[in-house]
C-alpha positions in Angstrom: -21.6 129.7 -87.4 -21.5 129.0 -91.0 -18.0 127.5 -92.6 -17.3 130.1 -94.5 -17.8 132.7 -91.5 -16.0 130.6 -89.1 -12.9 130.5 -91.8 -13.3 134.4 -92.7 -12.9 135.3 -88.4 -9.9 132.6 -88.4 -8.0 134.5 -91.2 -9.2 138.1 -89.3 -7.5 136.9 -86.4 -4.1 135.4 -88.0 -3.6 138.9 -89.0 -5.2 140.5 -85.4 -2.8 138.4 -83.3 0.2 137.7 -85.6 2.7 139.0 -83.3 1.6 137.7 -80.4 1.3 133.8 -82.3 4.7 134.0 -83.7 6.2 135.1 -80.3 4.3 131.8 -78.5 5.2 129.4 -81.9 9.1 130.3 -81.1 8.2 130.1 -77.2 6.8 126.3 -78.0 9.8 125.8 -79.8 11.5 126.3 -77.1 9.8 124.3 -74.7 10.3 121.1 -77.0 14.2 122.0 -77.4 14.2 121.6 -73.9 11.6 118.9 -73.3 12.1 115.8 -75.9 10.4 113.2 -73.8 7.1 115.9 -74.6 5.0 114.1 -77.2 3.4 116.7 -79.1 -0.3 116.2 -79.7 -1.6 118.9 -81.4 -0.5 119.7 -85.0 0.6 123.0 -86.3 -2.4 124.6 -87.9 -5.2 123.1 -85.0 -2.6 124.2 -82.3 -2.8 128.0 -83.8 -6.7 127.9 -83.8 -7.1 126.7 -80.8 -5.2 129.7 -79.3 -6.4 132.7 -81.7 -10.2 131.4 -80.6 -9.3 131.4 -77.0 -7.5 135.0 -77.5 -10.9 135.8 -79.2 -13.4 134.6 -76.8 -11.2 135.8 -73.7 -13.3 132.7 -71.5 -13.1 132.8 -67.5 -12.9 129.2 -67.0 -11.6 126.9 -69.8 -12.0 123.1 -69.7 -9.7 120.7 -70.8 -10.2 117.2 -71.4 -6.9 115.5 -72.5 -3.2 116.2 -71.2 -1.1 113.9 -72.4 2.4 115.8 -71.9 0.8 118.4 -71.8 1.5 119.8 -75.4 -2.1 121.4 -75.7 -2.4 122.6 -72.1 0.7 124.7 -72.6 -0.6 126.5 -75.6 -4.0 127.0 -74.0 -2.1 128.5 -70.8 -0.2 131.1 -73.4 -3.3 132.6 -74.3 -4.6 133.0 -71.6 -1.4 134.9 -70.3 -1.4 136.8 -73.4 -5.5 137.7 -72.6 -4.1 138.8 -69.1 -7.4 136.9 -68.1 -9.1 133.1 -67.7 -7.9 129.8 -65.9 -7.7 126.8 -67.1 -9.0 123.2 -65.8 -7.3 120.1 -67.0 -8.7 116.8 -66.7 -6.6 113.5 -67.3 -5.8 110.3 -66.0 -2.5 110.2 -66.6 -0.4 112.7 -64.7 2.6 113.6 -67.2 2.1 117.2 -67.7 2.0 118.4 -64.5 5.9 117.5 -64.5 6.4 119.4 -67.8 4.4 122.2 -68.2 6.7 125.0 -67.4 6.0 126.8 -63.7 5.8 130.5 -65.1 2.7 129.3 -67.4 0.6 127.4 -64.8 1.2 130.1 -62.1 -2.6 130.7 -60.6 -4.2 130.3 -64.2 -3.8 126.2 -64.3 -5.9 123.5 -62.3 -5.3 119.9 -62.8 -7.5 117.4 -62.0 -6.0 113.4 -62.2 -8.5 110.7 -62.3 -11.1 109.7 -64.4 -13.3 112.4 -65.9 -16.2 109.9 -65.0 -15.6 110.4 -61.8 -14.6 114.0 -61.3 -16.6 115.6 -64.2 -18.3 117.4 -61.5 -15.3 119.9 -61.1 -15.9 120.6 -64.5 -16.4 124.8 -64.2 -19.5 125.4 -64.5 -19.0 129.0 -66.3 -16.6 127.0 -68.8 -16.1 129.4 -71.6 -14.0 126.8 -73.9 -14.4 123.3 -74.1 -11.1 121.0 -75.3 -11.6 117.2 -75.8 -8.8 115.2 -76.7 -9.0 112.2 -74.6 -9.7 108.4 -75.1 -10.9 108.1 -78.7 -13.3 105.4 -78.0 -16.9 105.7 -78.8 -17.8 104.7 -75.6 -16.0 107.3 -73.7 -17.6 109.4 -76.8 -21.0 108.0 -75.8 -20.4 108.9 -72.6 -19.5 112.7 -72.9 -21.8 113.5 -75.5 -24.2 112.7 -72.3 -22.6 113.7 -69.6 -20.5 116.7 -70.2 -21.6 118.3 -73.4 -24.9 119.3 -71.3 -23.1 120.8 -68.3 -21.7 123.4 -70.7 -24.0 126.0 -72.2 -25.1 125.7 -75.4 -23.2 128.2 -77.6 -20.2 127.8 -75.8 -17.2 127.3 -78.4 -15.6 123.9 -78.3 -13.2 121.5 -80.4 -12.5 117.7 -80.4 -9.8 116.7 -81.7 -8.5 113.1 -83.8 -11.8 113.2 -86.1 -10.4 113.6 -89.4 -7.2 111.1 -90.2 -9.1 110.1 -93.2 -11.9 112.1 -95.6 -14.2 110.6 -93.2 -14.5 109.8 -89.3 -13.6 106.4 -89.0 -16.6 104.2 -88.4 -16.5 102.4 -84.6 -14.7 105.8 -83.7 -15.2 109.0 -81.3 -15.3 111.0 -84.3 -18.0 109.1 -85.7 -20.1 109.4 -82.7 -19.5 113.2 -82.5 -20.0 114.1 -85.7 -23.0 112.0 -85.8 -24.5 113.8 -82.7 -24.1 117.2 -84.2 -25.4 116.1 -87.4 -28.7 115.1 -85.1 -28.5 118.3 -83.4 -27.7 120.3 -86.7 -24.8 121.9 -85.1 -22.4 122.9 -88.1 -18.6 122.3 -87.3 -15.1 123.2 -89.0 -12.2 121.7 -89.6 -8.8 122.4 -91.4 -7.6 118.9 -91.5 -5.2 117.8 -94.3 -8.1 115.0 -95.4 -11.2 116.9 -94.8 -10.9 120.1 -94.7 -8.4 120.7 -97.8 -9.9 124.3 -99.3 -9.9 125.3 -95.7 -6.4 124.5 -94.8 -5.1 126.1 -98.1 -7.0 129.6 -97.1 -5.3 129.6 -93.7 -1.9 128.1 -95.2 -2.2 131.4 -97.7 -2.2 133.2 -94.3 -0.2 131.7 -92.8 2.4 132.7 -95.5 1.6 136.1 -96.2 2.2 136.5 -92.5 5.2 134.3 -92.4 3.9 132.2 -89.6 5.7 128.5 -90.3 4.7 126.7 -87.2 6.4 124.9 -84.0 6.1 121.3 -85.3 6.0 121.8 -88.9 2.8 119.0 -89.7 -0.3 119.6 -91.0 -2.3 117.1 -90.4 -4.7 119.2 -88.4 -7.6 115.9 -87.5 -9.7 118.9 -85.0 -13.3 119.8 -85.7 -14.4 123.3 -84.3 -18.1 123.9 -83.7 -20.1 126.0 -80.6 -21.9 123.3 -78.0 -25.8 122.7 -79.0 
């Protein structure tokens, strides 16, 4: 999907889901009121994406790559309550957010899966609908599931990585440099709305954003995801 389309269905579904977003942006609120050892990981503007596409693409299965505290996982588990449909499949090493993501979101919608993805990537859905990567930023890990995963999704399959854009570019020696140099191969086109990268972008949504009175749960906008659908 071309930039421009990808940003014109973004702003169609601000508007589609507005009520619904704002209701989950004060619910997130909320959850870090009563959660401040939560590290938020996600940033405002990628956070909202992430769950107006999964709203959009109502997925079965939804693979996620990267708990942390489990900041992303929440929001990913509210749209898929708000689609009345779709679970969701964690991956992580490090076991946090199964202590913090509340019990009325996870419910029969969430799996978790601790370890290393290396070794349990083969409980990776195989239907996934949704792909989420926000994991160890190292090119080698990158290396690794450009190889590994990428293919056991099919292609067309949306997908997002986040932590690519802290500068204009993708920091050489990076996962973002690897990624973006794969789709590049592949000539996958991919979309951001980060601060540095995707300026013109972020201002269309921001203007959106506005008009709709959205304001967000964190209040940054540094926004370092790329968007794009799986070669």
């Amino acid at each position: 999907m071309r930039t421009t389309d990808r940003l014109s269905l973004l702003t169609d579904l601000y508007r589609e889901h507005a009520g619904d977003l704002a209701a989950v942006i004060a619910q997130q609120r909320a959850f870090l009121a009563t959660h401040p050892d939560v590290v938020p990981q996600l940033d405002d503007v990628e956070a909202e994406l992430t769950y107006l596409l999964l709203r959009h693409h109502r997925p079965a299965q939804v693979t996620e790559v990267g708990t942390f505290h489990g900041w992303s996982t929440t929001w990913m588990l509210s749209a898929l309550r708000d689609n009345g449909y779709g679970e969701l499949h964690s991956f992580d090493k490090v076991d946090r957010a199964r202590g913090s993501v509340p019990a009325a979101l996870a419910r029969d919608r969430w799996v978790f899966h601790p370890g290393d993805l290396r070794d349990t990537v083969g409980a990776v859905p195989a239907g996934t609908g949704y792909l989420f990567v926000d994991a160890d930023h190292g090119r080698s890990f990158a290396r690794w599931y450009l190889d590994e995963l990428f293919p056991r999704v099919a292609a067309g399959t949306p997908a997002s990585v986040h932590d690519v854009f802290h500068l204009r570019w993708a920091r050489p020696w990076t996962e973002g440099s690897q990624v973006l140099r794969r789709l590049r191969e592949q000539d996958v086109t991919w979309f951001t709305a980060a601060r540095t990268a995707g300026r013109e972008n972020l201002r269309a949504l921001d203007a959106v954003r506005a008009e709709l009175g959205i304001t967000g749960a964190r209040g940054t906008t540094r926004n370092p995801m790329i968007f794009f659908d799986l070669p």
